[in-house]
VEXDREN-2710 file (C-alpha; in Angstrom, 1 decimal):
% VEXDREN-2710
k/r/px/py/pz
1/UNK/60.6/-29.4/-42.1
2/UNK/63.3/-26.9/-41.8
3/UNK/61.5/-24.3/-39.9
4/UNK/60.8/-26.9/-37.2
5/UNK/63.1/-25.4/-34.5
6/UNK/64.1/-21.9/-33.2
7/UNK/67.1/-20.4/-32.1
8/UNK/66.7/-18.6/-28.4
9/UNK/68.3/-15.8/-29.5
10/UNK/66.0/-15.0/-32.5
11/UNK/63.1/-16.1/-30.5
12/UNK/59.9/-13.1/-30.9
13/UNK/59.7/-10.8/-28.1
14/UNK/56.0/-10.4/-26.7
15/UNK/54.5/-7.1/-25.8
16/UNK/54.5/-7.2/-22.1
17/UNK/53.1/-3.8/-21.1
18/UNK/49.4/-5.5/-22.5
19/UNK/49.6/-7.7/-19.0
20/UNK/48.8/-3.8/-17.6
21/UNK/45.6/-4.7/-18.6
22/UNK/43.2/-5.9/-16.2
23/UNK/39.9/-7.1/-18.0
24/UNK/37.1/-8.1/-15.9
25/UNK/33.5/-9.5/-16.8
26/UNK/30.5/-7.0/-16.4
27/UNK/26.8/-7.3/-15.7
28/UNK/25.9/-7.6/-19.5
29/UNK/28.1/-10.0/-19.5
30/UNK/25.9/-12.1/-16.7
31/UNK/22.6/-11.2/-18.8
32/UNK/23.9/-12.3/-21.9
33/UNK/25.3/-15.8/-20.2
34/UNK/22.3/-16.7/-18.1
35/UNK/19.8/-15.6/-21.0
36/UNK/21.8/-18.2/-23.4
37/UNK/21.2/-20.8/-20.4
38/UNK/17.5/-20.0/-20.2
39/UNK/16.6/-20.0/-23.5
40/UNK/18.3/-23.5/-23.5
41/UNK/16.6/-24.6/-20.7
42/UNK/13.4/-23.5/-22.5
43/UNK/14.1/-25.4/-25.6
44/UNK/14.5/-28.4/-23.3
45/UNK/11.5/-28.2/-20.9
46/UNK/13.5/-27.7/-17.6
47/UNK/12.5/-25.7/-15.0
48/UNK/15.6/-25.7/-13.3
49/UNK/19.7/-26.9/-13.3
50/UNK/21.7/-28.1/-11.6
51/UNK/25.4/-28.1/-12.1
52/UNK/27.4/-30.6/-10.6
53/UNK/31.2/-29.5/-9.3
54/UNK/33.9/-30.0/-11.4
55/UNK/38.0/-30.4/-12.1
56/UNK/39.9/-27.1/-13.0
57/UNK/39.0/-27.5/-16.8
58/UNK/35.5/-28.8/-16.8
59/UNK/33.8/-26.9/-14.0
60/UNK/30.8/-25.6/-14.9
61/UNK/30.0/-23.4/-12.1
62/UNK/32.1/-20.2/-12.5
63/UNK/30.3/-19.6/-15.6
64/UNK/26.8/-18.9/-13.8
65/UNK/28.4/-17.4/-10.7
66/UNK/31.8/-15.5/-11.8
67/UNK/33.5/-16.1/-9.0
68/UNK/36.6/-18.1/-8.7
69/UNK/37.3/-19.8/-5.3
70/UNK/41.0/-20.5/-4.3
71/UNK/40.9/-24.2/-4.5
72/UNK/40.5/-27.1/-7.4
73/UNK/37.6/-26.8/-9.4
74/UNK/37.5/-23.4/-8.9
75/UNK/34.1/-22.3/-9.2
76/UNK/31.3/-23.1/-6.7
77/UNK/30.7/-26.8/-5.4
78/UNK/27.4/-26.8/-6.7
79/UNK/24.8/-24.6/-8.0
80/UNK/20.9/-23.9/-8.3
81/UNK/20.1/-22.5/-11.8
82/UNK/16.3/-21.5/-12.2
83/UNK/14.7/-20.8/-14.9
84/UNK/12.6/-18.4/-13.2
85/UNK/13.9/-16.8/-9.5
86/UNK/17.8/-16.0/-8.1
87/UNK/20.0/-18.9/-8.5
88/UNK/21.8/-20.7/-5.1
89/UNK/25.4/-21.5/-4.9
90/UNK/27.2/-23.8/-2.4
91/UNK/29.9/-22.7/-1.3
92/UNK/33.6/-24.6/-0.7
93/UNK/33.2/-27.2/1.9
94/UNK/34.5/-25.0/5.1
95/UNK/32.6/-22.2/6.8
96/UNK/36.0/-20.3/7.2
97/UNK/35.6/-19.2/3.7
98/UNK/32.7/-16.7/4.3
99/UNK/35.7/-14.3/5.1
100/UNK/37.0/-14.8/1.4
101/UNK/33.4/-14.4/-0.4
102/UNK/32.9/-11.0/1.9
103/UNK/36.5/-9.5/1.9
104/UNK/36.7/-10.0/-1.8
105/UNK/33.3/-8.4/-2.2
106/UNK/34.7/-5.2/0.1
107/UNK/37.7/-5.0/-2.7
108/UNK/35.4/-5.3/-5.6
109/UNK/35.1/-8.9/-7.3
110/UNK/31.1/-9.3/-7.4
111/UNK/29.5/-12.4/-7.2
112/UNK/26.6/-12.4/-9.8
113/UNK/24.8/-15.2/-7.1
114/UNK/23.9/-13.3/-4.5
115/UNK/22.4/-16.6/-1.7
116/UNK/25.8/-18.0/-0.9
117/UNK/25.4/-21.3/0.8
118/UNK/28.6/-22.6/2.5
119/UNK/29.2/-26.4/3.9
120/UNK/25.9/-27.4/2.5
121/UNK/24.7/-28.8/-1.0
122/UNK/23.3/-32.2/0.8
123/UNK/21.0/-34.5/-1.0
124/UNK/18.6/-33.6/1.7
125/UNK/19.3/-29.6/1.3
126/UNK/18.5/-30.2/-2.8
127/UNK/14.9/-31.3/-1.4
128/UNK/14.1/-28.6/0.5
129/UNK/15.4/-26.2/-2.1
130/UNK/13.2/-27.7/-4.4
131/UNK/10.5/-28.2/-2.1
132/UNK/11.1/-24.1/-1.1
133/UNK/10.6/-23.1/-5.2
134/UNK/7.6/-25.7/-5.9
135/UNK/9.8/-27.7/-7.9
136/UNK/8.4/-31.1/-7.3
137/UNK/6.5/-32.5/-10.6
138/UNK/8.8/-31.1/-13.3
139/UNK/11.7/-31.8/-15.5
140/UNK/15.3/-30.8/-14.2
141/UNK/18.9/-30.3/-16.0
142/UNK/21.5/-32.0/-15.0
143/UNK/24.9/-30.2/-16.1
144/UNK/28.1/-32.3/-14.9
145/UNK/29.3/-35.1/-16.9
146/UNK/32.9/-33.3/-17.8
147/UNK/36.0/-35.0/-19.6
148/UNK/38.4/-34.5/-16.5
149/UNK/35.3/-35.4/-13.8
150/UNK/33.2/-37.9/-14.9
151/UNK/33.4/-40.7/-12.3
152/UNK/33.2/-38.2/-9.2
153/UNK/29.9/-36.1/-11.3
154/UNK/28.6/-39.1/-11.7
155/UNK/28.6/-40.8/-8.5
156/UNK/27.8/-37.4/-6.8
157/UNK/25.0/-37.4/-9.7
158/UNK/23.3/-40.7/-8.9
159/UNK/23.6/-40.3/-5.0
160/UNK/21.8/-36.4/-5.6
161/UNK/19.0/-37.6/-8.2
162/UNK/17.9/-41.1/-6.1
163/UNK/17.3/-38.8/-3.2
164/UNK/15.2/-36.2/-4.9
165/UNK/13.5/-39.3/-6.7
166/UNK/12.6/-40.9/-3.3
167/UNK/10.9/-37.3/-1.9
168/UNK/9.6/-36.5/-5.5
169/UNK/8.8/-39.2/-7.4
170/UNK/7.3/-36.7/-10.4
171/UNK/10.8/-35.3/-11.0
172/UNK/12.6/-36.2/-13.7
173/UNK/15.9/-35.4/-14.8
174/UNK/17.9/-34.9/-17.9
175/UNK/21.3/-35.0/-19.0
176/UNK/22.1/-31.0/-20.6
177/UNK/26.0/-31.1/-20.5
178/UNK/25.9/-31.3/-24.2
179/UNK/24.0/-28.1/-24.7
180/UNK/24.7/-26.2/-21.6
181/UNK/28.8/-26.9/-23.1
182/UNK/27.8/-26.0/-26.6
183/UNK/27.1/-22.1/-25.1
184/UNK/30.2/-22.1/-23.1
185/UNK/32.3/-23.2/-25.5
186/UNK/31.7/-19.7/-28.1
187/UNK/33.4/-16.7/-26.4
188/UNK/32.3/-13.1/-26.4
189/UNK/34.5/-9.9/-26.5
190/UNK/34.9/-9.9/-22.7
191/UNK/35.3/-13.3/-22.2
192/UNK/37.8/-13.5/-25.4
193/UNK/39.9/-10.6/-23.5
194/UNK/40.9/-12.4/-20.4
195/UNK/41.4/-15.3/-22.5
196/UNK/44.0/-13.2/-24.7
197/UNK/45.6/-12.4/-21.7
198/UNK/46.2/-15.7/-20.5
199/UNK/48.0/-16.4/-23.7
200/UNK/50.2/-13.8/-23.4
201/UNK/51.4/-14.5/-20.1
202/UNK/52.1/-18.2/-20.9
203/UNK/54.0/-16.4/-23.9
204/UNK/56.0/-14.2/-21.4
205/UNK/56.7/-17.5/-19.4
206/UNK/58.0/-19.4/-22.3
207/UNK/60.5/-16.6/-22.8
208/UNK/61.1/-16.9/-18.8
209/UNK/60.8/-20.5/-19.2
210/UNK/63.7/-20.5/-22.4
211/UNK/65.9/-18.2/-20.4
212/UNK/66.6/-20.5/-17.3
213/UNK/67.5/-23.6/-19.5
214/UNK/71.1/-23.7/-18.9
215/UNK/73.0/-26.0/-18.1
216/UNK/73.8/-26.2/-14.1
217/UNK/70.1/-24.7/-13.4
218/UNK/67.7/-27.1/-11.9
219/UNK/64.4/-27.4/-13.1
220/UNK/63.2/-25.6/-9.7
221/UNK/65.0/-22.6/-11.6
222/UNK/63.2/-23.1/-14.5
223/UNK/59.8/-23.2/-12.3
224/UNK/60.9/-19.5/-10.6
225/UNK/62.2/-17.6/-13.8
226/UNK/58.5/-18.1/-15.1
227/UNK/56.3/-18.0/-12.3
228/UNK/57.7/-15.1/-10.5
229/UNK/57.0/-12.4/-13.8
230/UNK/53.7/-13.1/-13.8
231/UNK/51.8/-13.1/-10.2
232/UNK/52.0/-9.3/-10.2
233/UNK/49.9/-9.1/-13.2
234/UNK/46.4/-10.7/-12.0
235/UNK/47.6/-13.9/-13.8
236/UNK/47.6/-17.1/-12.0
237/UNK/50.1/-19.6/-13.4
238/UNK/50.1/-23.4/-12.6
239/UNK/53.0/-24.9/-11.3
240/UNK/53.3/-28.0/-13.2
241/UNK/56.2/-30.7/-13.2
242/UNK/59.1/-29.2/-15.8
243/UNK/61.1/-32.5/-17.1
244/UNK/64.9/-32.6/-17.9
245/UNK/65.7/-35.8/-19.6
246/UNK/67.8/-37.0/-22.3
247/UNK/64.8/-38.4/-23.8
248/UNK/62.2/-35.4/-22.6
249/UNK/58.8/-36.1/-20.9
250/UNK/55.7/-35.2/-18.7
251/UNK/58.2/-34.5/-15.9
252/UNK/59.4/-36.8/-13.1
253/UNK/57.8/-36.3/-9.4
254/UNK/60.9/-35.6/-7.4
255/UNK/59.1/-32.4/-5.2
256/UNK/56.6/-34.2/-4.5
257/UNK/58.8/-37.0/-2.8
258/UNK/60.9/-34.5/-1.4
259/UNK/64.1/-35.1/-3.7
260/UNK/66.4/-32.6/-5.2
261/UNK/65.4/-30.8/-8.3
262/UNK/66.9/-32.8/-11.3
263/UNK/69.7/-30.6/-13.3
264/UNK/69.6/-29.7/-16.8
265/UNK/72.4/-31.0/-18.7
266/UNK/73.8/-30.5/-22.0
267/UNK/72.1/-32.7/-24.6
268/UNK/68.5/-32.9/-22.5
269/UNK/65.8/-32.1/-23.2
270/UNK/63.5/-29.1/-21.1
271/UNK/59.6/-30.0/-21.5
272/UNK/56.4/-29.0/-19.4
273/UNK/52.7/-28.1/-19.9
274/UNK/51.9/-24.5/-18.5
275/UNK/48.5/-23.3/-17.2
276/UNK/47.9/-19.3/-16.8
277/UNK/44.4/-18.1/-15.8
278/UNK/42.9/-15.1/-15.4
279/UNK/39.7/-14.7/-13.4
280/UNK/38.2/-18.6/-15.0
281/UNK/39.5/-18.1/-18.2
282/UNK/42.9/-20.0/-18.9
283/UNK/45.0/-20.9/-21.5
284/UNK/47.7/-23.5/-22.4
285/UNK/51.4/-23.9/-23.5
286/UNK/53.6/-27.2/-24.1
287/UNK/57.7/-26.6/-24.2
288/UNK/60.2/-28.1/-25.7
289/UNK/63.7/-26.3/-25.0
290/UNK/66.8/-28.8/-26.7
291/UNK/70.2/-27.8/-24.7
292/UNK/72.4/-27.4/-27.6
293/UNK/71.7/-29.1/-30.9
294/UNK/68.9/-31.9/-31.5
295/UNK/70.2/-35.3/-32.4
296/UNK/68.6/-36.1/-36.4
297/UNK/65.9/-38.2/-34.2
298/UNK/64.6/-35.0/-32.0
299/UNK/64.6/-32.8/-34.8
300/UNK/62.6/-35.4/-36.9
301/UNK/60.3/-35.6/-34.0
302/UNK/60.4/-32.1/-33.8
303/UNK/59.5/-31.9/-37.2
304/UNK/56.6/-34.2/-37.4
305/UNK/55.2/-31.8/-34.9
306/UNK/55.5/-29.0/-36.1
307/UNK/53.9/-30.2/-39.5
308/UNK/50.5/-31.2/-37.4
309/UNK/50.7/-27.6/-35.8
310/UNK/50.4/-26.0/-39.2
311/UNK/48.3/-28.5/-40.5
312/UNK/45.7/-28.0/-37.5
313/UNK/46.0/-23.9/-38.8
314/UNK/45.6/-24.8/-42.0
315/UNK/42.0/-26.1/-41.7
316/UNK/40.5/-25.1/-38.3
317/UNK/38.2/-22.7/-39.5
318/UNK/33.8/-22.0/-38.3
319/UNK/32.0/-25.5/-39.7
320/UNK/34.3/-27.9/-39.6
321/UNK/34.2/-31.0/-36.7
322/UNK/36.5/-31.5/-34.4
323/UNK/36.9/-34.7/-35.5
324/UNK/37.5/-33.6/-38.7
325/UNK/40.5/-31.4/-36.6
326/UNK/41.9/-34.6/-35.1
327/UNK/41.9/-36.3/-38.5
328/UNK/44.5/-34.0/-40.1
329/UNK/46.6/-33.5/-37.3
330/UNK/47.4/-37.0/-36.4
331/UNK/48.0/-37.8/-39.5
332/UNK/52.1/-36.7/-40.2
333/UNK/52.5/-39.6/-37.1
334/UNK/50.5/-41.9/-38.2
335/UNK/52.6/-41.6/-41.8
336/UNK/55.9/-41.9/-39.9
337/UNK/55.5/-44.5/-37.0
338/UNK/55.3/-42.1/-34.0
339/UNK/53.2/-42.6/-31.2
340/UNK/51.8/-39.8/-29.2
341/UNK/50.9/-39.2/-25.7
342/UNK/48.9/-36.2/-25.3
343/UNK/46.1/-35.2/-27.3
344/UNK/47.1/-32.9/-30.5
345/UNK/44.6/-30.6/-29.7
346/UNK/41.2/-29.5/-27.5
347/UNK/38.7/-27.1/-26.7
348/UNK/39.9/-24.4/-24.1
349/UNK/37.8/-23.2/-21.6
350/UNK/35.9/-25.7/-21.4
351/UNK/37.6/-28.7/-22.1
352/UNK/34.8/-30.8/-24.3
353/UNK/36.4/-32.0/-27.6
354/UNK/40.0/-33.8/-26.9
355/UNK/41.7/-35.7/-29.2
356/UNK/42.7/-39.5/-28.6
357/UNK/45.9/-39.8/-26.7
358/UNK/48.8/-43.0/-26.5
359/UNK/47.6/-43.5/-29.9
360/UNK/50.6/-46.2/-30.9
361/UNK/52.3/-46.5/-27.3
362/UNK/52.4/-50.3/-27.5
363/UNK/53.5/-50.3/-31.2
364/UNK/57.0/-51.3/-32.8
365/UNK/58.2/-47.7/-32.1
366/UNK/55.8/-46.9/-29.2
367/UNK/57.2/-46.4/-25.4
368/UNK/59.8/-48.7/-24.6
369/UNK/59.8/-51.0/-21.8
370/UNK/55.7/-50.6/-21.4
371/UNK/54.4/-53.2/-22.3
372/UNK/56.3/-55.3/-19.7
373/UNK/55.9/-52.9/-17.0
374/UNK/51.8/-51.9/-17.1
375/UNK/49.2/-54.4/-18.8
376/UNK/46.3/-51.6/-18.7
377/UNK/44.0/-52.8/-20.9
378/UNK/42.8/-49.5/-22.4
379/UNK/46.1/-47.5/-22.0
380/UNK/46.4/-47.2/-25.4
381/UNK/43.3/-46.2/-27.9
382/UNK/41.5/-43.1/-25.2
383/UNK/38.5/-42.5/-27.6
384/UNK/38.1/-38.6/-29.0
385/UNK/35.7/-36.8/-27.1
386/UNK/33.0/-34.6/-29.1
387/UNK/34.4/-35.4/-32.8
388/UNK/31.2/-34.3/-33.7
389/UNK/31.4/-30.9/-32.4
390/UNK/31.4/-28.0/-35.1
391/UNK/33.6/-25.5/-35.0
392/UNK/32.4/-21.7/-34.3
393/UNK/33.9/-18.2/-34.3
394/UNK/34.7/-17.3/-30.9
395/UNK/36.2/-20.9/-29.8
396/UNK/39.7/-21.1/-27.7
397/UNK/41.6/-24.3/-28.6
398/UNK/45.1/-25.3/-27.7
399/UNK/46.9/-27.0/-29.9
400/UNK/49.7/-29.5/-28.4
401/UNK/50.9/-31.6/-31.1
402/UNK/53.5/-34.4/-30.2
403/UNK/55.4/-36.9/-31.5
404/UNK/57.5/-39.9/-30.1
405/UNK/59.8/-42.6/-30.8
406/UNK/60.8/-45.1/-28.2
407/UNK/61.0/-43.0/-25.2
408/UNK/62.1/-39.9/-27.1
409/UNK/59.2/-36.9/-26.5
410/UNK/58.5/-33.9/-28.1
411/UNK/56.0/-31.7/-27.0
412/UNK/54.9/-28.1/-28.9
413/UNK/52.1/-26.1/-28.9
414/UNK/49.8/-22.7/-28.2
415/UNK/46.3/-21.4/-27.5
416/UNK/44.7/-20.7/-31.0
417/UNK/41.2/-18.7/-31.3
418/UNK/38.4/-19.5/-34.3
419/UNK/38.1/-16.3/-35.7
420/UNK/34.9/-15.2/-38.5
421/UNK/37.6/-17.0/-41.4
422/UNK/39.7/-19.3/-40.3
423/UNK/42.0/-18.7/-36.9
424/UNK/44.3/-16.7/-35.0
425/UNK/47.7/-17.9/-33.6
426/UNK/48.0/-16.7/-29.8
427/UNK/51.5/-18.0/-29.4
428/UNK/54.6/-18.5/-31.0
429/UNK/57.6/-18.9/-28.7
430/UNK/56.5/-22.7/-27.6
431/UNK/55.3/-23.4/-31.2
432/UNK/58.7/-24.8/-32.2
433/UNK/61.1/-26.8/-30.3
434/UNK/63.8/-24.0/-29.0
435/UNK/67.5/-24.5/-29.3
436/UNK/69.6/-23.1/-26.6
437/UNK/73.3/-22.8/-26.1
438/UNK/75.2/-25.8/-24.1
END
């Protein structure tokens, strides 16, 4: 595929004076959420929810209480949903952070939950709240059973549940992650917004991100070029482990062992996975950056791809699966022999349908050396999550095709939005493996 790599210095230039743009999430916003919620509380026979904490990509939280705490999971630990009365939140674990909830109130970031409860959320708090409401004979929603959190939900699930069993034995619960995802999944105008603006900054950064890939920088370079443009802007990038190998990759952990920063080097290759939110919204880039011409093998890889990125525009469109999505785009690897690591592709914001990953890891061309150094059972085959799930106008997806020889990785993609007729690019810069001078 010829048009499989890019040249830095014909690379697009994004419009950066849109990060000048600060949108925000209103009150209609919060009526138009929580009634979706009700109505599908309704349809189930709950009275109430409860929505377990999650990871970064699968908390559920933030959507019933817009408000985005400055630590992992970022929502609230746990929250009371009704379907009748004011919800409860539980705060972050330390008291000290009643000073963030009221100083950010004083600057103007509402909290749609209005009885903050900080350092509780106890099994034995759950009784009394339900105890408090007359909640004790009925059927309640359980909302936590995400991708990226499923032991700890669970095992916070059971301990929660057997305790409210024991002081209620008329309660009953019932898994609603399915449904209660199914409404997050569909964006509206506001929502679609920030999201839009996440992918422009993780545009900006790629350009940042291209920039710094010269040989003599280290990848600690790399890290400030595109983290530093974007802070000012309201957006809140991830640092993530940036890899310079000969052979690419995930990214080896040398800050958090306190080593030097490797050095790029003509011939490597610059890859890394970005994350840019703004307010709970985020989006996703993947980057590959070759430091002077590909070998045949890396532009092959490159190629392959490239041709499941255009394949997974090609089709993604309102009523089709997901597993329909995955299909297509695994199959220019699966032709040629390639293993991948990553998924090709899941659902943004929140992350419910992903893609198998290592698909081919163990094989005759999969990750060399692996199969004498780990003998995990079930590294290789991680089952597609949701393939069932249709498609809708108004879903985020990133696309992150890859493909892999040996040890050889290459890693492209951008955040793509359903639109009423098919779908809408958000990136292009980290769509193509990028060619820079040596």
């Amino acid at each position: 595929m010829k048009d499989a790599l890019a040249q830095s210095n014909s690379l697009p230039k994004p419009d950066r004076s849109k990060l000048l743009e600060y949108p925000t999430l209103s009150l209609k916003e919060r009526d138009r959420r929580w009634g979706l919620i009700r109505k599908m509380m309704e349809e189930n026979d709950v009275k109430a929810l409860i929505s377990m904490p999650g990871g970064p990509w699968d908390d559920p939280s933030h959507y019933l209480t817009n408000f985005v705490w400055p630590l992992p999971g970022r929502g609230a630990h746990m929250v009371f949903f009704p379907l009748q009365g004011e919800p409860i939140a539980f705060g972050v674990f330390h008291l000290l952070y009643v000073d963030v909830l009221l100083k950010s109130e004083a600057y103007g970031i509402e909290s749609w939950v209005k009885d903050w409860r900080f350092a509780q959320g106890s099994p034995g708090d759950w009784v009394d709240i339900l105890k408090e409401r007359g909640l004790t004979n009925c059927r309640i929603g359980i909302v936590g059973n995400g991708q990226h959190s499923r032991r700890v939900q669970i095992l916070v699930a059971n301990a929660l549940t057997n305790t409210i069993k024991a002081a209620f034995p008329n309660v009953s619960f019932v898994d609603l992650w399915d449904p209660f995802v199914d409404i997050i999944l569909v964006k509206d105008q506001e929502e679609i917004a920030m999201f839009r603006k996440a992918a422009l900054a993780l545009e900006v950064a790629s350009e940042e991100f291209v920039n710094a890939c010269k040989p003599g920088n280290t990848v600690a370079d790399v890290h400030n070029a595109y983290m530093s443009v974007l802070l000012p802007y309201g957006v809140d990038i991830n640092r993530t482990e940036v890899s310079s190998e000969p052979d690419g990759g995930r990214g080896i952990l040398w800050s958090g062992n306190g080593m030097k920063p490797p050095v790029i080097q003509k011939g490597h290759l610059v890859c890394a996975e970005l994350f840019g939110y703004v307010g709970a919204l985020h989006a996703q880039v993947q980057l590959t950056v070759s430091v002077g011409e590909p070998t045949a093998e890396k532009e092959k890889l490159s190629a392959l791809a490239r041709e499941a990125y255009e394949i997974g525009l090609k089709i993604l469109r309102p009523g089709i699966t997901f597993g329909e999505l995955a299909e297509a785009m695994g199959e220019p690897n699966r032709r040629e022999g390639a293993w991948h690591l990553s998924p090709f592709a899941h659902t943004l914001n929140i992350h419910a349908g992903v893609t198998n990953i290592t698909e081919g890891i163990r094989g005759p061309r999969g990750f060399t050396g692996v199969n004498e150094r780990l003998h995990m059972k079930f590294l290789e085959g991680k089952e597609i999550e949701r393939p069932d799930l249709v498609m809708k106008e108004g879903m985020g997806l990133q696309f992150e095709p890859n493909a892999c020889y040996g040890r050889t990785y290459v890693n492209i993609g951008g955040n793509i939005l359903v639109t009423k007729d098919g779908c809408e690019e958000l990136n292009k810069i980290p769509t193509r493996m990028v060619v820079v001078p040596a």
